[in-house]
C-alpha positions in Angstrom: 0.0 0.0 0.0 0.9 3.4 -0.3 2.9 4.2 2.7 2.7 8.0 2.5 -1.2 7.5 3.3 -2.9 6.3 6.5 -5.7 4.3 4.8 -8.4 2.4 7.3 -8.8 -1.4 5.6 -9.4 -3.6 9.2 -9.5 -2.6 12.7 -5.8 -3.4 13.6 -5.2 -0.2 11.4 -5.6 2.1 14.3 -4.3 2.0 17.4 -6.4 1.8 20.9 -5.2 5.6 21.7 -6.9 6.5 18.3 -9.8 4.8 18.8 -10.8 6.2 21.9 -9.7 9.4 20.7 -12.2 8.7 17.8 -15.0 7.4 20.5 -14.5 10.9 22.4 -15.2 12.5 18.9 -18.0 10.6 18.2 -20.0 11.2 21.5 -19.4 15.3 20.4 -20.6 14.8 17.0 -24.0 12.7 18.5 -24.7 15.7 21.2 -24.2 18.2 17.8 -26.5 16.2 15.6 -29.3 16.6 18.6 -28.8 19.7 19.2 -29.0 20.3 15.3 -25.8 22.3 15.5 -22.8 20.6 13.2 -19.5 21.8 12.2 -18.5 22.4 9.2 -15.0 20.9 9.3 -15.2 19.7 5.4 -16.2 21.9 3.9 -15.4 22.0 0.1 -14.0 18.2 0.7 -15.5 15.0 -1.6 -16.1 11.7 -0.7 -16.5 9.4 -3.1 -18.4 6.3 -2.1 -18.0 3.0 -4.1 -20.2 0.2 -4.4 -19.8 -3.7 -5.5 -22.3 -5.3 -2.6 -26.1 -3.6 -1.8 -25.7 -1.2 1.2 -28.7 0.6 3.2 -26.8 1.4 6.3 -22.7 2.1 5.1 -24.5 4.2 2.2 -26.8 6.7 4.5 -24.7 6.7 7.4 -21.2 8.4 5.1 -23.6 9.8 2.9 -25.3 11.7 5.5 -22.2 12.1 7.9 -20.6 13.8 4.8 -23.6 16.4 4.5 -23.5 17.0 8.1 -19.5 17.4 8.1 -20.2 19.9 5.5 -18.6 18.2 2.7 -20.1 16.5 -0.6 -20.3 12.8 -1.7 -20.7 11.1 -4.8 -22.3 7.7 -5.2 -20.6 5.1 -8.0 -22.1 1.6 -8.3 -19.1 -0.4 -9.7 -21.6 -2.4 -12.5 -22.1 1.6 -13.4 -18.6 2.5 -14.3 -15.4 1.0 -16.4 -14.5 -1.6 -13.8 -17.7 -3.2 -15.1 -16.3 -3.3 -18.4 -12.5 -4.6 -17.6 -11.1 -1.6 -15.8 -8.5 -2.7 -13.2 -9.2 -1.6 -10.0 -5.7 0.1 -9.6 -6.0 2.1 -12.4 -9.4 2.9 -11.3 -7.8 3.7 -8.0 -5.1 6.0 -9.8 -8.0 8.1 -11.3 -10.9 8.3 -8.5 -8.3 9.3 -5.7 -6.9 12.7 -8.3 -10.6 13.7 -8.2 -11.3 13.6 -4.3 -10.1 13.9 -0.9 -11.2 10.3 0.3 -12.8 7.2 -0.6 -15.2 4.1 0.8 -15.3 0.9 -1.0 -18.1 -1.6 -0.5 -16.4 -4.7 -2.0 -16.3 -8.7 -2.3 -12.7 -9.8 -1.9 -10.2 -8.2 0.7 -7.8 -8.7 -2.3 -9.8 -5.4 -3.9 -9.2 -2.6 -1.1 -6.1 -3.6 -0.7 -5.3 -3.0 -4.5 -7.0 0.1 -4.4 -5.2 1.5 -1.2 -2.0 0.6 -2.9 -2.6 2.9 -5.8 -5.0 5.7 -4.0 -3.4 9.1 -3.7 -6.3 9.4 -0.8 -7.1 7.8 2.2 -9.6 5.0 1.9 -11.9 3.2 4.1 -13.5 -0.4 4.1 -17.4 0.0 4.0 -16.9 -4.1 4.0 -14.9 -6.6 2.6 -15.6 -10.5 2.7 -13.0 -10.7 5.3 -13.7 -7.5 7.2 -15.7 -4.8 8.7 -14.2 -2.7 10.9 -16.6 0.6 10.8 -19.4 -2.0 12.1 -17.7 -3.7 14.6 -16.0 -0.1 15.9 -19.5 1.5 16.1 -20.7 -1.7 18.0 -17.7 -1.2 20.4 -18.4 2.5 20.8 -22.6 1.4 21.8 -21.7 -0.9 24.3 -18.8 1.6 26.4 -21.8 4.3 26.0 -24.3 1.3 27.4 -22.1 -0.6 29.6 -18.9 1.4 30.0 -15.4 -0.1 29.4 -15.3 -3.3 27.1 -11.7 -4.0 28.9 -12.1 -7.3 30.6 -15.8 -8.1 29.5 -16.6 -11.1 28.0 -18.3 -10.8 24.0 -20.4 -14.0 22.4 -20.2 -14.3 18.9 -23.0 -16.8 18.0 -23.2 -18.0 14.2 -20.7 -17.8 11.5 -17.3 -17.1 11.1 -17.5 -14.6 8.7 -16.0 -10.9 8.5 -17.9 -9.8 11.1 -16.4 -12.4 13.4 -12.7 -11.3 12.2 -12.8 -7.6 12.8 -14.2 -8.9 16.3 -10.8 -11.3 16.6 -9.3 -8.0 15.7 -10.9 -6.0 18.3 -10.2 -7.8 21.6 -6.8 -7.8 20.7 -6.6 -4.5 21.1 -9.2 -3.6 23.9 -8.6 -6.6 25.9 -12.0 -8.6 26.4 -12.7 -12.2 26.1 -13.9 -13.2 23.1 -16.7 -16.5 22.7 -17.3 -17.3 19.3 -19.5 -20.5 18.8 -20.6 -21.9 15.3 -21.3 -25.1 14.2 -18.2 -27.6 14.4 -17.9 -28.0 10.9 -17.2 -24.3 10.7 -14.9 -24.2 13.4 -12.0 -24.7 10.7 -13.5 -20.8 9.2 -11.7 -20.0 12.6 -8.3 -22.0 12.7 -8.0 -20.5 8.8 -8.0 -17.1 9.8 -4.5 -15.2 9.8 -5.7 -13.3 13.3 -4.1 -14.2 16.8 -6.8 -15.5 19.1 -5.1 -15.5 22.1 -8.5 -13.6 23.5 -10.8 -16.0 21.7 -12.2 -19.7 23.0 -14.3 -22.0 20.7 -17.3 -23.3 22.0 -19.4 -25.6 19.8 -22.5 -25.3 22.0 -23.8 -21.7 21.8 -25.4 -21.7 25.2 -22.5 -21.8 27.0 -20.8 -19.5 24.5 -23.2 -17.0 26.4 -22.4 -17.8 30.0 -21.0 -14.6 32.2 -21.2 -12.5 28.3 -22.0 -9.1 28.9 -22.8 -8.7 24.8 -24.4 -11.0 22.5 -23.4 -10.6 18.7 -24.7 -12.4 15.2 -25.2 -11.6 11.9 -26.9 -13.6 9.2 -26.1 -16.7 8.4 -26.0 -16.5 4.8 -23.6 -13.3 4.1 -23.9 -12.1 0.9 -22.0 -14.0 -2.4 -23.0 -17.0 -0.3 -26.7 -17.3 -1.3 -26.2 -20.6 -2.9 -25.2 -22.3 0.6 -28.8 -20.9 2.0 -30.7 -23.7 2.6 -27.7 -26.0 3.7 -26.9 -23.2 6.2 -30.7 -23.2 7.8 -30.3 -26.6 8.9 -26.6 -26.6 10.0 -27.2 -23.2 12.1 -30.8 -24.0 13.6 -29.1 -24.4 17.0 -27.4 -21.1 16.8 -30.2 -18.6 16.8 -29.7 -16.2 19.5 -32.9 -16.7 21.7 -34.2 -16.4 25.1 -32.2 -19.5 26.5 -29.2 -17.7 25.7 -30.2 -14.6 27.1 -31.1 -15.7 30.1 -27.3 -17.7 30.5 -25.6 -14.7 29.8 -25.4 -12.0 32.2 -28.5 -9.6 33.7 -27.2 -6.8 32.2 -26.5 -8.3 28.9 -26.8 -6.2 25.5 -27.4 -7.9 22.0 -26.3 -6.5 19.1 -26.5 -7.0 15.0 -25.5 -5.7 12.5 -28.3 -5.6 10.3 -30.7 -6.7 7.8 -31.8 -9.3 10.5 -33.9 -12.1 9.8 -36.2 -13.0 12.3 -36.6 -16.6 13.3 -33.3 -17.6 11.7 -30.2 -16.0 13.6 -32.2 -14.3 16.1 -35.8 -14.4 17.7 -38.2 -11.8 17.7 -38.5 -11.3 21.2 -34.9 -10.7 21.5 -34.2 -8.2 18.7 -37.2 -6.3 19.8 -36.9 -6.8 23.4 -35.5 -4.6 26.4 -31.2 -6.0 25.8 -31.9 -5.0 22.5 -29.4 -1.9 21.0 -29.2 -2.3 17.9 -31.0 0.8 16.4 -28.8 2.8 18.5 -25.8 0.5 17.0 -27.3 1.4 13.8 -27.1 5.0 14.5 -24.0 5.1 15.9 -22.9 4.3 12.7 -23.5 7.8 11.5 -21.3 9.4 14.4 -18.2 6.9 14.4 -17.6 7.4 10.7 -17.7 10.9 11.0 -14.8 11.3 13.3 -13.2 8.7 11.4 -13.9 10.9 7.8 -12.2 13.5 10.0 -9.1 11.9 11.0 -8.0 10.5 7.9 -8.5 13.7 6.0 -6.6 15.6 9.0 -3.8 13.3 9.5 -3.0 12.4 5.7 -2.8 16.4 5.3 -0.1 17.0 8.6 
């Protein structure tokens, strides 16, 4: 990658100092966007947002964030532009990054944004990748310390598969220090073993119950990720032990949150009654969205300038 530019691809691509510093950022920039007072700290700066997968929530949340910040954004669907047509993605890079001040890519294959950080002349940012998403799993951390306080110590259930979601958490506890519990079904545990993360935070269980036991959060996502509709139906059976219910509620602690990362599908990785019930956060997680990637929108702009 370009090492003249501080680009944000996966967690471990800031430090725990910047990350709090970002968190403190955040919680000003929530307080201005309820008091409808923002700053205009980009003004006159573009963001170009690109897209390979389907977005709702990376889309409106820089979108918006970008408004808010005073700056201006500009929305390219990949199947719209000359990467559809045989373009490579560095010489796509090469141009896009002359004709802004930073970029987010939406993309399959972490392969991609690394290829495109290598040739940006911009900061750029991972809106997801198959192997990661760090703006989710960094707005999920920055809920539960405004929920719960400091994750340092706590122990976080992952129930369901070992997808990016699942990584970017790996990444996470090794730099804030909690326990990690990731349970999936045993045939997927080698999803786990594969990954080029250290674990020394994370245990393995392979029956999600206990997975929850003394957890102060309980995480999921779907269990079909997208470019792996074809495995749908295979996955409903294999994972029909994994949807986060009341049973697993009720082993983890009192105080427990849950959290997803949206679209959820009810009956399948998580019950009604438990994404609509009182440990429920996840429109606030949602939301939060907005307000992380706004201090982050800042601090790569301001620190690929100094």
């Amino acid at each position: 990658m370009n090492k003249n530019i501080r680009h944000f691809l996966r967690v471990s691509d800031l430090s725990y100092n910047e990350i709090q510093k970002l968190f403190a950022r955040s919680t000003v920039l929530k307080k201005q966007v309820e008091k409808q007072v923002f700053e205009q700290v980009l003004q006159n700066r573009t963001l170009i947002l690109l897209f390979e997968k389907h977005s709702t929530r990376t889309r409106l949340s820089f979108e918006v964030g970008m408004q808010q910040l005073g700056g201006n954004s500009i929305v390219l669907q990949m199947r719209d532009t000359q990467i559809d047509r045989g373009e490579t993605i560095e010489d796509a890079a090469r141009v896009i990054s002359r004709m802004c001040d930073i970029v987010m890519l939406r993309t399959f294959e972490h392969s991609k944004i690394e290829a495109f950080a290598k040739n940006s002349t911009v900061p750029l940012i991972n809106g997801l990748t198959n192997e990661h998403h760090p703006c989710q799993v960094l707005s999920d951390i920055f809920t539960f310390q405004e929920q719960r306080g400091d994750i340092l110590g706590k122990t976080i259930s992952w129930i369901g598969d070992i997808n990016n979601m699942c990584a970017s958490w790996i990444e996470a506890s090794n730099i804030f220090g909690f326990k990690l519990h990731v349970s999936s079904p045993p045939q997927y545990k080698h999803l786990l073993e594969e990954l080029n993360i250290s674990q020394s935070n994370v245990e393995y269980f392979a029956d999600p119950i206990e997975a929850c036991v003394q957890s102060s959060l309980i995480t999921t996502d779907v269990w079909t990720s997208m470019g792996f509709e074809q495995e749908k139906q295979e996955r409903l059976k294999t994972f029909e032990r994994w949807t986060v219910d009341r049973r697993k509620i009720d082993a983890a602690n009192k105080d427990v949150v849950f959290m997803h990362c949206l679209p959820a599908h009810r009956g399948e990785e998580v019950s009604a009654d438990v994404i609509d019930g009182p440990q429920s956060v996840v429109w606030q997680e949602a939301e939060n969205r907005l307000h992380f990637q706004k201090a982050l929108l800042e601090h790569l702009i301001k620190i690929n300038e100094a």
